[in-house]
C-alpha positions in Angstrom: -21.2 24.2 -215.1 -21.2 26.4 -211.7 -22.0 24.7 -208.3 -25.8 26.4 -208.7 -26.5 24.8 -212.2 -24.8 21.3 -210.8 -27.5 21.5 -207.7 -30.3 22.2 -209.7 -29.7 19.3 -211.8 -29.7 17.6 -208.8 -33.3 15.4 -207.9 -35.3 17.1 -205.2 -35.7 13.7 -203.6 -32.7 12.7 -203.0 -31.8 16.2 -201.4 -35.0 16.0 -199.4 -33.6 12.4 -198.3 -30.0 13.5 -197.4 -31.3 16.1 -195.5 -33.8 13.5 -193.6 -31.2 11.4 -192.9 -28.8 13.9 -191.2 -31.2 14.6 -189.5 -32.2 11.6 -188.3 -28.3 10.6 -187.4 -28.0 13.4 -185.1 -30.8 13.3 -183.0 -30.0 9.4 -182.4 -26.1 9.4 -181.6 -25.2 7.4 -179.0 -24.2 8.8 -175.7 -21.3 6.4 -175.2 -18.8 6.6 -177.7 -18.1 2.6 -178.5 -14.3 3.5 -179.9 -13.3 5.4 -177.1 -14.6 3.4 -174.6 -13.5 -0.4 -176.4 -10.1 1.2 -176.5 -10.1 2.6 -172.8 -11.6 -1.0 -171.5 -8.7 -3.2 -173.4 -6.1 -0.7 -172.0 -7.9 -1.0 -168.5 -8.0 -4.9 -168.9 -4.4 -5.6 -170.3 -3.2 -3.3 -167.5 -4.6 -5.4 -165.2 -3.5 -8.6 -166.8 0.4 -6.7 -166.8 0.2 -6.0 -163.3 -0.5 -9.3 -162.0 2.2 -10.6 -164.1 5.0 -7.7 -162.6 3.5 -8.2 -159.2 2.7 -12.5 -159.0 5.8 -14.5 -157.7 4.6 -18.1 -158.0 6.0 -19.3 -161.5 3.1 -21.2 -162.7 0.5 -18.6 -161.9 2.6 -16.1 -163.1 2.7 -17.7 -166.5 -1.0 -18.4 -166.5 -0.9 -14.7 -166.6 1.1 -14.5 -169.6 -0.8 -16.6 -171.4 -3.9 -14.9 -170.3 -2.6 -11.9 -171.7 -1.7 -13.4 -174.7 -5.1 -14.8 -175.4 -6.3 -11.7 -174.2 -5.3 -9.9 -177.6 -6.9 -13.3 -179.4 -10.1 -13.3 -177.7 -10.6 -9.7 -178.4 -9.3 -9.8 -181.9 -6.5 -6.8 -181.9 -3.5 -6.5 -182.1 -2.7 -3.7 -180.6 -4.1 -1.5 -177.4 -5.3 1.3 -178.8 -6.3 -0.7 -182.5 -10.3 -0.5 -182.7 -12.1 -3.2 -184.2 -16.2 -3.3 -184.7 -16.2 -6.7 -185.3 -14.4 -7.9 -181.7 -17.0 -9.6 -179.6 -16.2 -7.1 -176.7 -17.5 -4.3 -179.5 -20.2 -5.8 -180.2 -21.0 -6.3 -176.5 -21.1 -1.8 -176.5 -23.0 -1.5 -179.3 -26.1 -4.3 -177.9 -25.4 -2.6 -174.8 -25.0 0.7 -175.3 -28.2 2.3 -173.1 -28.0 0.3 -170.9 -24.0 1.1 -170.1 -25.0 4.8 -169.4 -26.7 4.6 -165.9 -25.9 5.3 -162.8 -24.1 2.4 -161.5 -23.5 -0.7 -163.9 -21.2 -3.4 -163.0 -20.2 -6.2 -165.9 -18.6 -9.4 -165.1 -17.2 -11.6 -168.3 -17.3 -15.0 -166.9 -17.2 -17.6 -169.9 -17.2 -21.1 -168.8 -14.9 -23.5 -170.8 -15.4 -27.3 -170.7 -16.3 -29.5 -173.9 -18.6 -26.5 -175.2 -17.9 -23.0 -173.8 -20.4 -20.8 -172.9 -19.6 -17.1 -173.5 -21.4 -14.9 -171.2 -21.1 -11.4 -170.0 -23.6 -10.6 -166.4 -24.3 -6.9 -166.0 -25.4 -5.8 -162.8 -27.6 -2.6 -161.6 -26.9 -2.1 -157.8 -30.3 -0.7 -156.0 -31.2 0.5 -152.8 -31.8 -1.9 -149.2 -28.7 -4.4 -150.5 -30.5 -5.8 -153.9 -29.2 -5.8 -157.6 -30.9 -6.2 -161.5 -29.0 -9.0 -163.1 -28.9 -9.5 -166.9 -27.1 -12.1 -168.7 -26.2 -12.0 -172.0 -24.7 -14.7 -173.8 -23.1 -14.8 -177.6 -23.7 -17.6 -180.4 -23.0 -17.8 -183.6 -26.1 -15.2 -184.3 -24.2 -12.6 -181.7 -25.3 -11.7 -178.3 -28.7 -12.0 -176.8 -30.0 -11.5 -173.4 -30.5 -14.5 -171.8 -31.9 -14.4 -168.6 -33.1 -10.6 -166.4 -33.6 -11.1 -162.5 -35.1 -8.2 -160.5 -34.2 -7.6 -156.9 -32.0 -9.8 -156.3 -30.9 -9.7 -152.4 -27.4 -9.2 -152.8 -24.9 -6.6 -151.9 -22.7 -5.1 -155.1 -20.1 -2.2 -155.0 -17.0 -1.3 -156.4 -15.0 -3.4 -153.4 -16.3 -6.3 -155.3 -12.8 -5.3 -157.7 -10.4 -5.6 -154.7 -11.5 -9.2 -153.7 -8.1 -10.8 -154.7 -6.7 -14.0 -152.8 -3.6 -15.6 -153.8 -3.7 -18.2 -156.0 -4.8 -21.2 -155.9 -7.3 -20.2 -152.6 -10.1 -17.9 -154.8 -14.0 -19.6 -155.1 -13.5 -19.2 -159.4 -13.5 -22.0 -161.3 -12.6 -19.9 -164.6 -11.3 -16.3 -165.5 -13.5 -13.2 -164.6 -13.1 -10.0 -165.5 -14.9 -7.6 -163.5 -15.5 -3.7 -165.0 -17.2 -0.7 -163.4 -19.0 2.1 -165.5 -20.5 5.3 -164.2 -22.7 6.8 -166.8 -20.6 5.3 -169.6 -17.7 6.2 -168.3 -15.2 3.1 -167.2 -14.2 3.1 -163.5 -11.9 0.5 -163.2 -11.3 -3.1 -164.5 -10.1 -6.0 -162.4 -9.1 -9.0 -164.2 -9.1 -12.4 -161.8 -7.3 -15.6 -162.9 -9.2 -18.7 -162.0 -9.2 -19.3 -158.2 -8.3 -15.9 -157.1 -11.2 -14.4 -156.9 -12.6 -14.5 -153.0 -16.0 -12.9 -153.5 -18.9 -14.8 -152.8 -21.2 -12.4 -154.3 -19.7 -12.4 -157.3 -20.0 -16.5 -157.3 -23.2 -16.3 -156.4 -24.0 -14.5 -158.8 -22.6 -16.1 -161.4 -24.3 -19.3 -160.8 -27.3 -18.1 -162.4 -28.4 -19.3 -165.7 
């Protein structure tokens, strides 16, 4: 049977629905492509991690770093750099997030707090005009992530500089790893990761303390 005879044969529905569907699917992509941009923020955050371990001469911090890196690979479920996985928690971070990620100006800190229950939270912050920012928490449970908890206007000043606030350890305000990353439009900026007490920004801390 010819390619003609094989279509005919072929119910008018489900071409009608194939065609509804593609259409659909391209009118709705998202703007921020989640494997390019999970790959480029691992890479970003392991190079990071690998620079503070060439560059940190105190032996104990220096093998916090190690391990850091180690669990790094762990916590985000790969095993490699440039492996993509849609199950990691950081992927499914994109895809809850992924209109959100494509303003202007969006800052994310990943500041889990570990104790006898750990608390996995991710803050994403929206600078604004006169030295105030949006905050947004999102946490992540067994159901995935949620958002938690939105302030407007809070008076507090937020730029990139924020990334640069390193002290040497053990004299930084952090009581846990935080991993700071700045997007422009969807596009990843730079990523900064800070073992615990290295981090001098008060900001950031301040910030942080919200539930």
């Amino acid at each position: 049977m010819n390619v003609i005879g094989k279509l005919m044969k072929t119910p008018i529905l489900i071409i009608v629905t194939t065609l509804l569907l593609s259409f659909i699917t391209a009118g709705h992509e998202d703007v921020t492509d989640k494997d390019s941009t999970f790959i480029a923020w691992n890479k970003a955050t392991i190079a990071s991690l690998r620079f503070q371990i060439a560059h940190e001469l105190q032996p104990k911090a220096n093998e916090y770093y190690k391990n850091r890196l180690e669990a790094f690979y762990g916590y985000i479920d790969i095993q490699t750099d440039s492996q993509i996985n849609v199950n990691s928690i950081r992927y499914k971070f994109l895809d809850y997030i992924k209109e959100e990620i494509n303003r202007n100006d969006v800052f994310i800190i990943e500041a889990n707090l570990s104790g006898e229950h750990v608390d996995i939270r991710n803050f994403i912050l929206y600078p604004k005009q006169q030295d105030h920012v949006d905050i947004e928490l999102y946490r992540f449970n067994l159901s995935g992530w949620r958002r938690d908890t939105v302030i407007k206007d809070f008076p507090q000043s937020i730029s990139a500089n924020m990334l640069n606030q390193r002290v040497k350890w053990p004299n930084g305000l952090n009581y846990d790893d935080v991993t700071i990353s700045h997007f422009q439009k969807g596009n990843l900026k730079s990523v900064e990761f800070f073992l615990f007490n290295t981090l001098s920004s008060e900001s950031v801390i301040k910030i942080m303390s919200k539930r």
